[in-house]
N, CA and C atoms as an extended XYZ file, in Angstrom:
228
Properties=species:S:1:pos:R:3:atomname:S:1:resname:S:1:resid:I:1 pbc="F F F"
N       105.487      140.635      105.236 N   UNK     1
C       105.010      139.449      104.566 CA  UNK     1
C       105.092      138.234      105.475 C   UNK     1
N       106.185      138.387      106.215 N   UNK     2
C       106.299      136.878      107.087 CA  UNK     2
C       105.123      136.648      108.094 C   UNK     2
N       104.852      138.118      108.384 N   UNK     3
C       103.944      138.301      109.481 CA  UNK     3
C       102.313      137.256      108.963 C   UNK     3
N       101.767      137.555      107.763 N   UNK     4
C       100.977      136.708      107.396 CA  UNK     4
C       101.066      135.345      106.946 C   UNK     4
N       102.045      135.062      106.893 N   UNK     5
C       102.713      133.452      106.079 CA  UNK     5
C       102.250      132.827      107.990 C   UNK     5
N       102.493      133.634      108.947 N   UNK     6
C       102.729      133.238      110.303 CA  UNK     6
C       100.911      133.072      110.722 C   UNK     6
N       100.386      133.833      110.266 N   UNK     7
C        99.095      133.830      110.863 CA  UNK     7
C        98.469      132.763      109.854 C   UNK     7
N        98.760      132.438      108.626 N   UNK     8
C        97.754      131.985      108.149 CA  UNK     8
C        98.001      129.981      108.587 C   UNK     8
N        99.159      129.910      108.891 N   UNK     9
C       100.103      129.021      109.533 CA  UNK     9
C        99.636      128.733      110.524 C   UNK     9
N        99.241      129.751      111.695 N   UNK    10
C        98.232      129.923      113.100 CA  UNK    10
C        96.953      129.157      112.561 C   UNK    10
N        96.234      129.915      111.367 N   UNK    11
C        94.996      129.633      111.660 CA  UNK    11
C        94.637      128.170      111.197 C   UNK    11
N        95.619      127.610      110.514 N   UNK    12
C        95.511      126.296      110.313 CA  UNK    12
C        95.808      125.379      111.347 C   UNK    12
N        96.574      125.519      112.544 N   UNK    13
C        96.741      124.911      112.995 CA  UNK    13
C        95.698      124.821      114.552 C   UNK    13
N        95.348      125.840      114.855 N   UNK    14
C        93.593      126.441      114.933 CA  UNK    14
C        92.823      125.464      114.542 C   UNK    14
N        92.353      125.241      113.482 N   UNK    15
C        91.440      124.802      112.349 CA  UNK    15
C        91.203      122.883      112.894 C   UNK    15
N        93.232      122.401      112.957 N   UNK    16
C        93.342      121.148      113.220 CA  UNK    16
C        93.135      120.750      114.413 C   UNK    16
N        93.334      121.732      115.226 N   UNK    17
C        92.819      121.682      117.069 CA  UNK    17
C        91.409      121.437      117.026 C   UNK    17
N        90.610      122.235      116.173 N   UNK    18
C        89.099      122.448      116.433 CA  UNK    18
C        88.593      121.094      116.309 C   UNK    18
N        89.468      120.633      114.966 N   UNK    19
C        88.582      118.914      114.238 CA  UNK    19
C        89.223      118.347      115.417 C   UNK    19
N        89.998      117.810      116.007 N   UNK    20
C        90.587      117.325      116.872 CA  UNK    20
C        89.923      116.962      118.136 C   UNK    20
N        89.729      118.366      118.522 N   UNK    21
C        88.456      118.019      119.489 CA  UNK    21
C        87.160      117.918      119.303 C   UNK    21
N        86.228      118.149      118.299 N   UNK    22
C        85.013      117.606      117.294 CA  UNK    22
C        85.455      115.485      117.803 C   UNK    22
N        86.786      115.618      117.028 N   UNK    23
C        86.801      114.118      116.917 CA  UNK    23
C        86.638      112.949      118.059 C   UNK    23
N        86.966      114.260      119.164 N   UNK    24
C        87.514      113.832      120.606 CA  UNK    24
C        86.101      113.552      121.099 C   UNK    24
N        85.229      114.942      120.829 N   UNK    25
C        84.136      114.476      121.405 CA  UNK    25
C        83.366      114.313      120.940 C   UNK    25
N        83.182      113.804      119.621 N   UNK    26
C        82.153      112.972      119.019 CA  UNK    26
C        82.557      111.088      119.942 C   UNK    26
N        83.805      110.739      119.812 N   UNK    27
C        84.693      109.546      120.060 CA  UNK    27
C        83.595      109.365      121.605 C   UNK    27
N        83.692      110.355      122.234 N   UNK    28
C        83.472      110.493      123.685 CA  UNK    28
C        81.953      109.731      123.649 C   UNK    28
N        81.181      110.512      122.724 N   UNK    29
C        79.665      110.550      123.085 CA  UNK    29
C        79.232      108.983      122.313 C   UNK    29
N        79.793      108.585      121.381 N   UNK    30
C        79.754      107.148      120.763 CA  UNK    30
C        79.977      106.483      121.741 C   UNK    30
N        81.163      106.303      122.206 N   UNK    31
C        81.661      105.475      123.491 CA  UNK    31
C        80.627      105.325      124.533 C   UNK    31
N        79.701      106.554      124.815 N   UNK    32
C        78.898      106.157      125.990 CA  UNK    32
C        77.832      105.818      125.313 C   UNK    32
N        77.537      105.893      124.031 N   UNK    33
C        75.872      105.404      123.798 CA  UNK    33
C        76.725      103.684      123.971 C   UNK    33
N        77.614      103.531      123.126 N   UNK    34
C        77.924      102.086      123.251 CA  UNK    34
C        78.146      101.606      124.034 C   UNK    34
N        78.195      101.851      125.095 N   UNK    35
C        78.722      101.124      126.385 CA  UNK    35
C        77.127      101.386      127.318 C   UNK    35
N        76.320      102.083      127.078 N   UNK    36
C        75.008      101.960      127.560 CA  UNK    36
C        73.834      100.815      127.024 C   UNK    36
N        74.565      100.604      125.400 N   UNK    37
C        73.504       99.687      124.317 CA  UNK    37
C        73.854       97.816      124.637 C   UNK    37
N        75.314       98.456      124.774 N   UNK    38
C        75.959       96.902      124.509 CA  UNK    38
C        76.424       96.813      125.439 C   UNK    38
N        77.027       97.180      127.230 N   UNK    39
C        77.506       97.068      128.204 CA  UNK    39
C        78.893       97.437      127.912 C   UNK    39
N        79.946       96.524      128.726 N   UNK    40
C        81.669       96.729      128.721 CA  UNK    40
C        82.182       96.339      126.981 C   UNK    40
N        82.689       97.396      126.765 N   UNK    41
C        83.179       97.241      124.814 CA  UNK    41
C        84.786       96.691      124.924 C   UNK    41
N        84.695       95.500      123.958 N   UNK    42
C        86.240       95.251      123.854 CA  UNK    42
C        87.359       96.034      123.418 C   UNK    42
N        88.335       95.347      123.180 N   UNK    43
C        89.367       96.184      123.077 CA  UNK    43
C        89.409       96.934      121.187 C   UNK    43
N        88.653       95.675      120.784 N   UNK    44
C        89.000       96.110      119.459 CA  UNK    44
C        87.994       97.366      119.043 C   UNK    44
N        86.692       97.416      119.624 N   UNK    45
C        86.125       98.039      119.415 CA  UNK    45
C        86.529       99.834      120.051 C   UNK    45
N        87.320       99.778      121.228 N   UNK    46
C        88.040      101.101      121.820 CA  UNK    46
C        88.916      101.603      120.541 C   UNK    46
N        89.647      100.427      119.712 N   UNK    47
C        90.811      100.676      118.950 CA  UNK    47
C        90.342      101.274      117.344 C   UNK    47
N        88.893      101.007      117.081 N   UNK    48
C        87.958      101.387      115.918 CA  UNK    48
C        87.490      102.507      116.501 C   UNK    48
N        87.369      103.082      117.654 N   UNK    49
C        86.754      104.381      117.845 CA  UNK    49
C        88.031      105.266      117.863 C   UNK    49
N        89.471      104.705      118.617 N   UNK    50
C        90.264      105.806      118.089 CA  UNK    50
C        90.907      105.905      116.927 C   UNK    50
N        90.875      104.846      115.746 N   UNK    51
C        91.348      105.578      114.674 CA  UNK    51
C        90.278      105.919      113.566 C   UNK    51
N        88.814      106.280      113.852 N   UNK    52
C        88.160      106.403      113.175 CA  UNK    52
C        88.260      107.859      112.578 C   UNK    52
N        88.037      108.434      111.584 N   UNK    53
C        86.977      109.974      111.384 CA  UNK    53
C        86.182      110.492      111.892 C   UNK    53
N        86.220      111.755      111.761 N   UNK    54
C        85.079      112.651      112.645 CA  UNK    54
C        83.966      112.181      111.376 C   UNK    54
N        83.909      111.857      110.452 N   UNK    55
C        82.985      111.147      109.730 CA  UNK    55
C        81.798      110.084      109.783 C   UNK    55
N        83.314      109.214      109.716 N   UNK    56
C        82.867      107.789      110.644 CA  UNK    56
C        82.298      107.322      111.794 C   UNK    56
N        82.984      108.295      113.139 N   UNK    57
C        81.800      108.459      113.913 CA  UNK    57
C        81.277      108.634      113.866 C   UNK    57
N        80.640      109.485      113.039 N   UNK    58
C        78.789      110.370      112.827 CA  UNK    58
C        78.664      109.131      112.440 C   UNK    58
N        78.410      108.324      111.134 N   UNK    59
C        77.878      107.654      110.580 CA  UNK    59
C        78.037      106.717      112.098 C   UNK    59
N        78.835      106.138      112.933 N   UNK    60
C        78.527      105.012      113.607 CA  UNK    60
C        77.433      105.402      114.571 C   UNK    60
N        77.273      106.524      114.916 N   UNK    61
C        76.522      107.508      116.397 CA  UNK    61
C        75.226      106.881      115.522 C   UNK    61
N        74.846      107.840      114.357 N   UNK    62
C        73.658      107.338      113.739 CA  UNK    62
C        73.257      105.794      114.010 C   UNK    62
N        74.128      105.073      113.354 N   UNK    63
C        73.752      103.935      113.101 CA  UNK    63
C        73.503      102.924      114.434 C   UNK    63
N        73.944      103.156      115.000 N   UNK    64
C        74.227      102.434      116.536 CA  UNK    64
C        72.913      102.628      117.353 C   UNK    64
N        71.476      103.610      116.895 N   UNK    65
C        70.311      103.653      117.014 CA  UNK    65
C        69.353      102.262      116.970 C   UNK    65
N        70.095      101.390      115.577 N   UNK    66
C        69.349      100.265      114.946 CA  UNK    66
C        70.068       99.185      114.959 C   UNK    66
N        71.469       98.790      115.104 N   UNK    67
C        72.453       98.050      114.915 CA  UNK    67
C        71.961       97.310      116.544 C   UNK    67
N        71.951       95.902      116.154 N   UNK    68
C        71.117       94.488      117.065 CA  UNK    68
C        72.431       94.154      117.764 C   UNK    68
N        74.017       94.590      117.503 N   UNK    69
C        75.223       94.103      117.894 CA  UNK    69
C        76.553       95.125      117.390 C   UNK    69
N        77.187       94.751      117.975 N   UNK    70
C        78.800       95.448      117.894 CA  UNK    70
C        79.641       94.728      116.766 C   UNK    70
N        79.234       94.025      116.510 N   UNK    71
C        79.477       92.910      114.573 CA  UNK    71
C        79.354       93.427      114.467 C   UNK    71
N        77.524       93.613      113.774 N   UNK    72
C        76.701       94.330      113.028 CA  UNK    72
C        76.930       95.983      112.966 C   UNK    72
N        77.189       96.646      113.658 N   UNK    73
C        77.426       98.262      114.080 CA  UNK    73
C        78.924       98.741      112.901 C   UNK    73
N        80.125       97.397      113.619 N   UNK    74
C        81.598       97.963      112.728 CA  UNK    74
C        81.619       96.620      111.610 C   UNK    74
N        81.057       95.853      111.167 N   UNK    75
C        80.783       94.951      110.231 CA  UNK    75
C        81.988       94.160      110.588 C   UNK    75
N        81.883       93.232      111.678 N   UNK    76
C        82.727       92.386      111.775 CA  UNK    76
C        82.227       91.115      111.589 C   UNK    76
């Protein structure tokens, strides 16, 4: 019995690696559209990409297509 309490324990922690790096490199690929759209990004804006969601990035990746500014993009 322990033997599966152990794997299923594994595969979750598996699971949190995978989103982890999803998050890592979604973070990654935002960072360079933004720094190609808008030039050198401040600090606050580095500090909104690392505590965002693998969510939230999607929605910012999208949005950062049409967004005229880095206000406008994280609604500052």
């Amino acid at each position: 019995m322990r033997s599966s309490i152990t794997a299923v324990c594994r595969g979750h922690d598996y699971k949190v690696i995978e989103t982890d790096r999803c998050r890592h490199g979604g973070r990654r690929v935002l960072q360079r559209l933004l720094m190609r759209r808008f030039g050198e990004l401040p600090a606050w804006v580095l500090q909104k990409l690392e505590d965002a969601s693998a969510e939230t990035l999607e929605t910012w990746t999208d949005d950062v297509l049409t967004a005229s500014s880095l206000e406008e993009l994280f609604g500052q």
